[in-house]
C-alpha positions in Angstrom: 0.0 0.0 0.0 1.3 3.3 -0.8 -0.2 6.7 1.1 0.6 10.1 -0.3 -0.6 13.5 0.4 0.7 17.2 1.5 1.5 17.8 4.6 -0.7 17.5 7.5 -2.7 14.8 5.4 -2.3 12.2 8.3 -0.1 9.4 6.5 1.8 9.0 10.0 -2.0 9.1 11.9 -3.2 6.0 9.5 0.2 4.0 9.9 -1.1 4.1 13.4 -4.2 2.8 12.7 -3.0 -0.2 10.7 -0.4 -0.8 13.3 -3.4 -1.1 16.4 -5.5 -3.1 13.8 -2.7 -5.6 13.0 -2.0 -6.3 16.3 -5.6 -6.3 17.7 -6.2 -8.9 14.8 -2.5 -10.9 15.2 -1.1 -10.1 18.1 1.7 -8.8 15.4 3.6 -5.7 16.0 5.2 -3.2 13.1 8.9 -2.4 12.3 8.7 1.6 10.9 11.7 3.3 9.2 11.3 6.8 8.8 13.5 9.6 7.1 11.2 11.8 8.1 11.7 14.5 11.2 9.1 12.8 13.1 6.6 10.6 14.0 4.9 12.5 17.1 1.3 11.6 16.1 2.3 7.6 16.4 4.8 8.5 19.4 2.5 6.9 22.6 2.1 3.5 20.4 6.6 3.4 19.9 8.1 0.9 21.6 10.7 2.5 24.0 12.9 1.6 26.8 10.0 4.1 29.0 7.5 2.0 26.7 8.4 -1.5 26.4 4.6 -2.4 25.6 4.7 -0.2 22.5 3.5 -2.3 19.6 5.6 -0.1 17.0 9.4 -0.5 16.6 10.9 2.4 14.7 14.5 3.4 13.6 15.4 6.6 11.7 17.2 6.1 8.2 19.6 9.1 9.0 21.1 6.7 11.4 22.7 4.7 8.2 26.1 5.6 7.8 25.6 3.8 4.1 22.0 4.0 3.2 22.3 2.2 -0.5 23.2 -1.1 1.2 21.2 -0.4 4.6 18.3 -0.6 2.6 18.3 -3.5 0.8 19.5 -5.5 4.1 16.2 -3.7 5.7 14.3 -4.8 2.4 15.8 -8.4 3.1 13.8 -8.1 6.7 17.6 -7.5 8.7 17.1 -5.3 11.1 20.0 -3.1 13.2 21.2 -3.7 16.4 24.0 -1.4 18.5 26.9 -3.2 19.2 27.5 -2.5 23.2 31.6 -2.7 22.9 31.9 -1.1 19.2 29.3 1.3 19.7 28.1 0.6 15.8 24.6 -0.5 14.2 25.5 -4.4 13.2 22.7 -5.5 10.9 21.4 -8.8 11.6 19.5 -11.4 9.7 15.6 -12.4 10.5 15.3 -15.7 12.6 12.8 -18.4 11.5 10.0 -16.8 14.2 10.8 -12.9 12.8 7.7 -13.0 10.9 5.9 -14.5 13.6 6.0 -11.7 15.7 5.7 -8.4 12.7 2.6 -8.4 10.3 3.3 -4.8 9.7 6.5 -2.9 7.9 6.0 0.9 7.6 8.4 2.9 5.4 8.4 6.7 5.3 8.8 7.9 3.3 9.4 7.6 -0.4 10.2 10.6 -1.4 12.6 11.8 1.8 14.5 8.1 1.3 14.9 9.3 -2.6 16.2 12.3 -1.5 18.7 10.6 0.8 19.9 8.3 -1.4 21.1 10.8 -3.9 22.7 13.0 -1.5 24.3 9.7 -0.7 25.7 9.6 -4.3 26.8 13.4 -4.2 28.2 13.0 -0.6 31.1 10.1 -2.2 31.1 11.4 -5.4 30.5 8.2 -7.0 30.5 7.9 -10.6 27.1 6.7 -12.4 27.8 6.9 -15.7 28.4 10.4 -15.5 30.7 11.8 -12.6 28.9 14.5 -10.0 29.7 18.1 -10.9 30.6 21.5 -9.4 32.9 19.8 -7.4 34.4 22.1 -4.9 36.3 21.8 -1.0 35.9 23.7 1.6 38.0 23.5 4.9 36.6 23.9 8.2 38.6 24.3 11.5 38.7 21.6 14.3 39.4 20.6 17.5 43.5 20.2 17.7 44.5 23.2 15.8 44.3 21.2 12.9 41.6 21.6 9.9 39.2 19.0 8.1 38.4 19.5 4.2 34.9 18.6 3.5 33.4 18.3 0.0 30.6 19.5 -1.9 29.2 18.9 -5.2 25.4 18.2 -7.3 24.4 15.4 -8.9 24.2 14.7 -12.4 20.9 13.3 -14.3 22.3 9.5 -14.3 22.5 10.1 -10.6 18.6 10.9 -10.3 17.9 7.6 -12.5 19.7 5.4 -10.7 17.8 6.6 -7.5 14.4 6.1 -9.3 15.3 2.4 -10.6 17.0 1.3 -7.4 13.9 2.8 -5.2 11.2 1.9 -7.5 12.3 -1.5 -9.5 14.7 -2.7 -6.5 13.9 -1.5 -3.0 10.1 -1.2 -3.2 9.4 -5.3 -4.9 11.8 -6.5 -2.4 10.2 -5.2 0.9 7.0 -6.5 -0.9 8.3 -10.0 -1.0 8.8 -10.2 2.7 6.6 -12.7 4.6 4.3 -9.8 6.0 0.9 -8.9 6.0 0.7 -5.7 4.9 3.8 -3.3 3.6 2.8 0.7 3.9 4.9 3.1 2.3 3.8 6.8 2.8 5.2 9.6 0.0 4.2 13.4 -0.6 2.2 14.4 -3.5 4.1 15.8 -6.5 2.8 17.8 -9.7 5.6 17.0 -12.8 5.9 20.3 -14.5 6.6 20.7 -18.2 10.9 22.1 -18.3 9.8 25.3 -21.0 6.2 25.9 -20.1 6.0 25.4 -16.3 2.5 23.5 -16.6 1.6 20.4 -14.6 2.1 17.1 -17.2 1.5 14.6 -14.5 0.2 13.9 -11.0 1.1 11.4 -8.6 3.5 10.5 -5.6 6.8 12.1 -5.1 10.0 10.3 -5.6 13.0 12.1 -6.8 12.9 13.9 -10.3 9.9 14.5 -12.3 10.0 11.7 -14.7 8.8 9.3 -12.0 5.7 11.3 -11.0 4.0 9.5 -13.3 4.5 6.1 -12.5 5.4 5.7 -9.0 1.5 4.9 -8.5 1.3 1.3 -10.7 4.6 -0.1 -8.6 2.0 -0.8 -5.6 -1.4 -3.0 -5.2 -3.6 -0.3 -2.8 -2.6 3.6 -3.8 -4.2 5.8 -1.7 -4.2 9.8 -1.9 -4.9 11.7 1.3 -6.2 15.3 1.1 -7.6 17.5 3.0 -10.9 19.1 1.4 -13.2 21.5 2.9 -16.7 20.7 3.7 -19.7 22.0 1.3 -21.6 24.6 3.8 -19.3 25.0 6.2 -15.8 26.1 7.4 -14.1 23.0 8.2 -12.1 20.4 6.9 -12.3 17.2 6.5 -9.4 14.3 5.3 -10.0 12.2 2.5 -8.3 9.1 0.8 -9.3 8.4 -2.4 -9.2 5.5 -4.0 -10.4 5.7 -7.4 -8.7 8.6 -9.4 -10.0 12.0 -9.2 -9.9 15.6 -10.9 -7.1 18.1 -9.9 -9.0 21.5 -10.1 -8.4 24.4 -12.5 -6.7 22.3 -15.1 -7.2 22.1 -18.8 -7.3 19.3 -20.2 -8.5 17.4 -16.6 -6.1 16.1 -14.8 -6.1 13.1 -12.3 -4.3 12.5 -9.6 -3.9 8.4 -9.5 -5.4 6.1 -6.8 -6.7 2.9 -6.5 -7.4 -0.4 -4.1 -6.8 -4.1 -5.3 -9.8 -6.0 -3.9 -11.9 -8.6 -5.3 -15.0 -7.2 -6.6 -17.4 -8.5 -4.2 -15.4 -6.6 -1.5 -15.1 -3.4 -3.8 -18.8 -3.4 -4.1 -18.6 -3.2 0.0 -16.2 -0.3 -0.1 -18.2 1.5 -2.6 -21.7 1.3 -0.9 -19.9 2.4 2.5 -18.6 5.1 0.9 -21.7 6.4 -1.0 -20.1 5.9 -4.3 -18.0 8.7 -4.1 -14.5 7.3 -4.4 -12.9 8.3 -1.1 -12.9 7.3 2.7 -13.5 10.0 5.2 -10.7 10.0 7.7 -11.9 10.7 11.4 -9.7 10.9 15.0 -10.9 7.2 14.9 -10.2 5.3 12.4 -9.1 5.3 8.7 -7.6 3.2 5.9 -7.5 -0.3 8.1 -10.4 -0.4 6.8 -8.9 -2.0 3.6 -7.2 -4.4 5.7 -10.4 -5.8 7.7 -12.0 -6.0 3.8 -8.9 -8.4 2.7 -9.0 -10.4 5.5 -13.3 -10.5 5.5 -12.6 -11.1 1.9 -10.4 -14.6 2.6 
C-alpha cells in the first residue's frame, strides 16, 4: 500500500491505525523506518525503553552511515542492532519466528528516502555513468588546531535515474516480497511540470525527479491519496483518501491524480456502498484506511 498526500494529510496518523489493527487482529507488532523529522502523532504506540509495551518498533534512516546497502539489508527483513563494545549498528538477519512476531512494515517515506539516497551519491562522489559536478572543498577548523576539508558537489541526471530504478524496481518489490501482512509506504504528493512551459504534465507520488511522477503509482497494489478538502456549507475540513482517481481542479485538459485499491469485486462493491459511491474514505480521529485491511482479511 502506498499513502501520499501534502503535509498534514495524516499518512503518519493512519500507519497508526493499521499498526493497532494488525495487532488487535495478530497479536503482530510493526517495524517503521522513517526519514522523516518525526513521528509525534504515532509517538504513545513506539516501543521504547519508558514503553516496552509499545506495539511499533521504529528506527530513523539518518542513522545509516551507508543507506544504499542499509536498505536492501532492511528490504531483506535485517534489522539493526547497536553493538555495546563497538558502539556501531550491526545488521542482523531475521530468525525463522521474525515474521511471527511483525505483520506490519512501515516505510516513510518515499520521497525523503529518494532524496537521501542521492545526497548519498553526491556525498562520495560516485560515478554513475556520469561523474557529480561543481565539485568544490571547503575546509573547516577543528578541535587540535588542525583543519578537516569537507566536500561538496550536485548530482548529475544519471545520478537521479539510478535513485528512481533502485527505489522503484529494486527497493520497493523487495520489501513486498517479505513474509508480512501488509507493507505501507507513505510519500508526498508531487505535480511534474513541463521544463519550458511550467505546466503540470502529471500527477502522482513524489520520488525524486519529475520523470517518475507519473508512474510511481502502478509499482503498488492499494494507492491511496490523502487530502484535506473542505466541507460543502461550512468552514471545516475534512481528510479524505481516495481511492479511485480523481480531478485536480483548474486544469485544462483534466487532470487526475492516480489512486486505486486491489480488492476482489465482491469486496469493492462493499467499499463503494460504505462510501456512498464517491471514491474516497473520510478519515476521522478514529479510524481510517484499516479499513482496507479488515476488507482483505473479510474477503479470505
Amino acid at each position: 500500500m502506498l499513502l501520499y498526500g501534502d503535509t498534514n494529510a495524516t499518512k503518519t496518523t493512519q500507519i497508526g491505525f493499521l499498526a493497532k489493527e494488525i495487532f488487535a487482529s495478530t497479536g503482530k507488532r510493526t517495524r517503521m523506518l522513517s526519514a522523516d523529522s518525526t513521528w509525534d502523532p504515532i509517538e504513545p504506540l513506539v516501543r521504547t525503553t519508558e514503553n516496552p509495551d509499545g506495539i511499533i518498533e521504529v528506527f530513523h534512516l539518518q542513522r545509516l552511515k551507508t543507506p544504499l546497502s542499509g536498505m536492501v539489508k532492511f528490504g531483506n527483513g535485517w534489522w539493526p542492532n547497536l553493538n555495546d563494545k563497538t558502539g556501531k549498528l550491526e545488521f542482523a538477519p531475521p530468525t525463522p519466528t521474525t515474521f511471527n512476531d511483525y505483520g506490519l512494515y512501515a516505510i516513510e517515506g518515499l520521497s525523503t528516502i529518494s532524496d537521501m539516497l542521492l545526497q548519498d551519491h553526491i556525498a562520495n562522489r560516485r560515478v554513475i555513468g556520469q561523474e557529480v559536478v561543481g565539485k568544490f572543498d571547503v575546509p573547516v577548523d577543528v578541535a587540535g588546531g588542525t583543519s578537516e576539508i569537507l566536500h561538496f558537489a550536485k548530482s548529475a541526471m544519471t545520478h537521479f535515474g539510478h535513485v528512481q530504478d533502485f527505489v522503484l524496481l529494486d527497493l520497493v518489490p523487495r520489501f513486498a516480497a517479505l513474509p508480512l501482512e501488509w507493507v505501507v509506504w507513505t510519500a508526498h504528493e508531487a505535480r511534474g511540470k513541463d521544463e519550458i512551459t511550467g505546466k503540470p504534465i502529471a500527477l502522482g507520488p513524489a520520488t525524486i525527479g519529475k520523470a517518475a511522477v507519473g508512474v510511481t503509482a502502478r509499482k503498488f497494489g492499494h494507492t491511496l491519496h490523502l487530502m484535506r478538502e473542505a466541507i460543502p456549507g461550512g468552514n471545516k475540513m475534512e481528510v479524505r483518501a481516495y481511492f479511485t482517481e480523481h480531478p485536480e481542479r483548474d486544469t485544462i485538459p483534466p487532470m487526475y491524480w492516480p489512486a486505486k485499491v486491489s480488492l476482489p469485486p465482491e469486496q469493492f462493491k462493499i467499499l463503494d456502498k460504505e462510501t456512498n459511491g464517491k471514491g474516497y474514505m473520510v478519515l476521522s480521529l478514529e479510524g481510517g484506511v484499516e479499513r482496507l485491511v479488515k476488507l482483505r482479511r473479510e474477503g479470505k
